[in-house]
N, C-alpha and C positions, 0 to 999 in steps of 0.2 A: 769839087764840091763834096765828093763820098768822104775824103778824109777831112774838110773840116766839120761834117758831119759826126764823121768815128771820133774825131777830137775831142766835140764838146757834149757827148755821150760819154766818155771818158773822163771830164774835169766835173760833169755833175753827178754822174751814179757811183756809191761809195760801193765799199765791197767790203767781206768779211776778211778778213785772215787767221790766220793760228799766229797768239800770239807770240811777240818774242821771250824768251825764256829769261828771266833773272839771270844777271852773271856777278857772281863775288868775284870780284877781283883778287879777293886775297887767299883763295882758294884756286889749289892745283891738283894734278890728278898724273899719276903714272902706272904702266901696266905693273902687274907684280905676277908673279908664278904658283905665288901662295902669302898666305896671311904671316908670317913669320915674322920674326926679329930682323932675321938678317937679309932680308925681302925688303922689309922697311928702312933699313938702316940703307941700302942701297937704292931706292925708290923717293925717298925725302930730299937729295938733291936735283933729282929731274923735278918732282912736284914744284920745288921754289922757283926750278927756271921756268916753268909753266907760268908763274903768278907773274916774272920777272915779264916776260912774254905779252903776257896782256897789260900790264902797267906801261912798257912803253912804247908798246904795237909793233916791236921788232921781230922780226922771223927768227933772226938768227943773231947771235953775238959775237961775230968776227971782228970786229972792229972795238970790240970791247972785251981784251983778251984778261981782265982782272976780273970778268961775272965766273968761269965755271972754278977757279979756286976759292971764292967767296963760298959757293953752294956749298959748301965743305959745312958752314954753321947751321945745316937746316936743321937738323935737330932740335938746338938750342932756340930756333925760333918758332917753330909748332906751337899753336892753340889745341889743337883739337885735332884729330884725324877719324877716318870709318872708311869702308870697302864696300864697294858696290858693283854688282855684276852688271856689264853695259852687252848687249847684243850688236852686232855687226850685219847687218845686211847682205849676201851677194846675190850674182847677180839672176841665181837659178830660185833666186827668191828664198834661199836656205837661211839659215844663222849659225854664226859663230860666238860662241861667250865669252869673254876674260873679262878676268878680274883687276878692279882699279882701285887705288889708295888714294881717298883723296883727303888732300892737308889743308886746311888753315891754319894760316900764318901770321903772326901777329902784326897789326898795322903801321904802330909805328916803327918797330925791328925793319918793316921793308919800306919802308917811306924812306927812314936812316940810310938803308942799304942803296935804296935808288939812288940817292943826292952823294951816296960816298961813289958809286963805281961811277959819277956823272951821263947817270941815263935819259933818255930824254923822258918826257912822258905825255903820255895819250890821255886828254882831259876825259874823267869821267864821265861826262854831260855826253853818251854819245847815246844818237835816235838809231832806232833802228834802221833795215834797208829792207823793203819787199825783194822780194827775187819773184820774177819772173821767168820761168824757161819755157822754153819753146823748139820742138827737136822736129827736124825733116828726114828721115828716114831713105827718103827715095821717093818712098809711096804715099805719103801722109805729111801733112804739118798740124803739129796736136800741143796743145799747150799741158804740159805737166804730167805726160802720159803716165800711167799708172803702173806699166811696165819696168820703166825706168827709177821706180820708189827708190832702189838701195841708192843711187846716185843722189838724190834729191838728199836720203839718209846723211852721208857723206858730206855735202858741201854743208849742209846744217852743223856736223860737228867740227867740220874745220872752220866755218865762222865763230862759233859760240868756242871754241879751243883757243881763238885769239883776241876773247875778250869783243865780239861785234853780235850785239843781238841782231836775229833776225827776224823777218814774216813772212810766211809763204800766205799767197789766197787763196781763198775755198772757194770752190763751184758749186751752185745750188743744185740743190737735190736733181735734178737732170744729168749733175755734173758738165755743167753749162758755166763759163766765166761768162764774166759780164765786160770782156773787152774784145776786140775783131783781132783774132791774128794775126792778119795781115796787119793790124795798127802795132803789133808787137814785135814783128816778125821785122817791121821799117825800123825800132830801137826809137821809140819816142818818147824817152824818161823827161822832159821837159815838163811834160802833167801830171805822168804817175806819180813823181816827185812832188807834190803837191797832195796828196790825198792823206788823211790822216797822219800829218806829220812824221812822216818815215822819206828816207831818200829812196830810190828806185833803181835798181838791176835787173836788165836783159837778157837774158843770155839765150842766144840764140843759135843752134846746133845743128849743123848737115853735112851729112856723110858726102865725101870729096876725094873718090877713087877709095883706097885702103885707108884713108885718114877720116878723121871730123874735124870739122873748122869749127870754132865756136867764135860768134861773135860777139863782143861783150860791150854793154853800152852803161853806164853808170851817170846818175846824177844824185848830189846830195851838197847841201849846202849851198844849193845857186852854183854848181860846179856842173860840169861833163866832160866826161872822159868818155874814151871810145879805143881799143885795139883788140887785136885776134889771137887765139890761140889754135892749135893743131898736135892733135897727136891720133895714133893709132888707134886709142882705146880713149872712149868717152870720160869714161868717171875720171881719167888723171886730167885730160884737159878742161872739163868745168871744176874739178878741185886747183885747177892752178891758177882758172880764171877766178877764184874764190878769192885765192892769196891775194891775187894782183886787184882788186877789189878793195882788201882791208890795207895793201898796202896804200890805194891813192886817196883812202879817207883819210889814214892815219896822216899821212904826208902834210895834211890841211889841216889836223885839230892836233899836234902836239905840239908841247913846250920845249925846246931848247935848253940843255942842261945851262947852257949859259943868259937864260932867260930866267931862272929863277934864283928867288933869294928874299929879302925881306922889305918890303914898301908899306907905307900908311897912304890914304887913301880917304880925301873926304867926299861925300856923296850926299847933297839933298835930293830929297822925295817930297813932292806936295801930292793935292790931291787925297789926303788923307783922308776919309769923314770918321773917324771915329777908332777905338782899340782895338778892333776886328781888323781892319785895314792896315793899323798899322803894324800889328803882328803878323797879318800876312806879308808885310814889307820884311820886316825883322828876320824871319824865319827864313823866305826866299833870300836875302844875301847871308844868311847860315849857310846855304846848302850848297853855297855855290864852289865848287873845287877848290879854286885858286884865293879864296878867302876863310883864310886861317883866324880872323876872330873878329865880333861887333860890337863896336860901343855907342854911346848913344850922346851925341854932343850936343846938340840942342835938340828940343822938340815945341812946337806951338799949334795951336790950333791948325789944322792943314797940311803939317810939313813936321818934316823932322830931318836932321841931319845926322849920318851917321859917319862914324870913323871905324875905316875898314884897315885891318892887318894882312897884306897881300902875301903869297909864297911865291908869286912871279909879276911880273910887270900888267901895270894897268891899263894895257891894251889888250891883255887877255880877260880880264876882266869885263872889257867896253863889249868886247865880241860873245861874251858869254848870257849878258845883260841882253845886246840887242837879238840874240837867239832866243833869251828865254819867254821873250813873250808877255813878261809879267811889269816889266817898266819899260818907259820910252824916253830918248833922252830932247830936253828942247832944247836947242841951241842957241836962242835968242835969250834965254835965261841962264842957261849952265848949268841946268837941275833936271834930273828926272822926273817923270808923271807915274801916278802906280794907275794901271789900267783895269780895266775890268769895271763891274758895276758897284757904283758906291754902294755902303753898307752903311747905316746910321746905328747907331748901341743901344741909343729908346725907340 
């Protein structure tokens, strides 16, 4: 009874978090030793395999042994670059400074580049993930301990380094969460998954002899995953519970080099009332990744039919559609409905 109690205390009191931070995509960052020429001339290829990195959520490019000769053009594909001093955390609560160079990269130069070295790629439409940690020490089980900040530091910049916004939550002023630990401590991403449209990670840490076990529990997308990590030292095993993390979203939201390429696509939308509505129609399939352009084939009172220019198959599309919340499809018709509340123009 106490946990379907802590449950449904859970699926209705919201919480604050810090939010997830903007990630350009087409922006990369490498350390440099100084502001130089020839600092930058050797910095400009690691930055491109940063962007390359988050475009297609790979870690690494072993299997794609034509990406680190290609980096050889970053030069010639730079927009813009600037340097910015980032702090490092450890763990006696000190800091350490270096300096980073960070490039953007022009869009379509690496869109070209993606579809030449056949990379896959990680639809941009990604929500964020709350992270949850939770550390057993021996003596205590404390959610987010304050002690532990540089860590928390760390797995923050290796999610946002591979392209995956995140959220940490805030405790009120008491520094009080508003969840039971033990309801955390069980790996119940089933509802956290659910609160403010973010997926939800656990991660849950106790010391086991000279090691830490971490337990990692992930839901995002109507998905769960669940495995453990171990090592001696904390901050490498919830940084690699981080990796193992963006690797099993990515695994569920990328496109297949051999999934993309070029479709047309026709798509009614009723429910229209008015040129509000239907630009809000218009606009939402702009912005959608996998559709490279809108034209407008019929429109009537109510409805309008659009003709969509796809860059991969229209099953990515259908799943991107039924993520976003903004149309539903009816299947007794064959046409979408635009949701929300009608809006009339007089």
């Amino acid at each position: 009874m106490r946990t379907i109690l802590l449950l449904s205390l859970l699926i209705l009191l919201p919480f604050e978090g810090a939010q997830a931070a903007p990630i350009d995509l087409y922006a990369g960052e490498a350390v440099v030793g100084d502001q130089g020429l020839a600092e930058r001339r050797r910095a400009l290829p690691l930055a491109l395999g940063h962007v390359l990195r988050k475009i297609s959520g790979l870690r690494q490019f072993d299997d794609f042994p034509l990406v680190e000769p290609s980096l050889g053009n970053a030069a010639s594909m730079v927009v813009s670059f600037h340097y910015r001093i980032a702090e490092n955390m450890l763990a006696d609560g000190s800091a350490v400074k270096e300096t980073r160079l960070v490039a953007r990269f022009s869009e379509k130069r690496v869109d070209e580049l993606v579809r030449s070295l056949e990379l896959p790629l990680w639809q941009p439409e990604r929500k964020p993930v709350t992270i949850w940690l939770v550390i057993d020490n021996g003596l205590d089980r404390r959610i987010m301990p304050v002690e532990f900040d540089y860590v928390r530091e760390t797995m923050d910049k290796t999610a946002l380094s591979r392209g995956m916004p995140v959220r940490w939550p805030s405790p009120d002023s008491e520094g009080i969460y508003p969840v039971d630990v033990q309801l955390l401590w069980g790996g119940y991403t089933e509802n956290l998954d659910k609160n403010n449209g973010t997926g939800a990670l656990i991660l849950a840490a106790r010391r086991e002899g000279a090691e830490w076990s971490v337990r990692a529990n992930l839901g995002y997308n109507g998905e769960q995953w669940a495995w453990r990590t171990q090592d001696i030292d904390l901050q490498s095993a919830l940084v690699e519970s981080m990796q193992q993390s963006v690797d099993q979203i990515v695994s569920t939201n990328t496109i297949a080099a051999s999934d993309m390429g070029a479709w047309l696509h026709d798509l009614t939308v009723v429910g229209l009332s008015g040129a509000n509505d239907y630009w809000r129609c218009l606009t939402y399939l702009q912005d959608i990744s996998v559709v490279s352009h809108v034209s407008v084939l019929a429109a009537q009172p109510g409805s309008a039919t659009f003709r969509l220019e796809l860059n991969a198959l229209p099953r990515y599309l259908e799943e991107a559609v039924l993520e976003g919340g903004v149309l539903a499809f009816l299947e007794s018709e064959d046409r979408y409905v635009l949701l929300g509340v009608a809006r009339n123009d007089g």
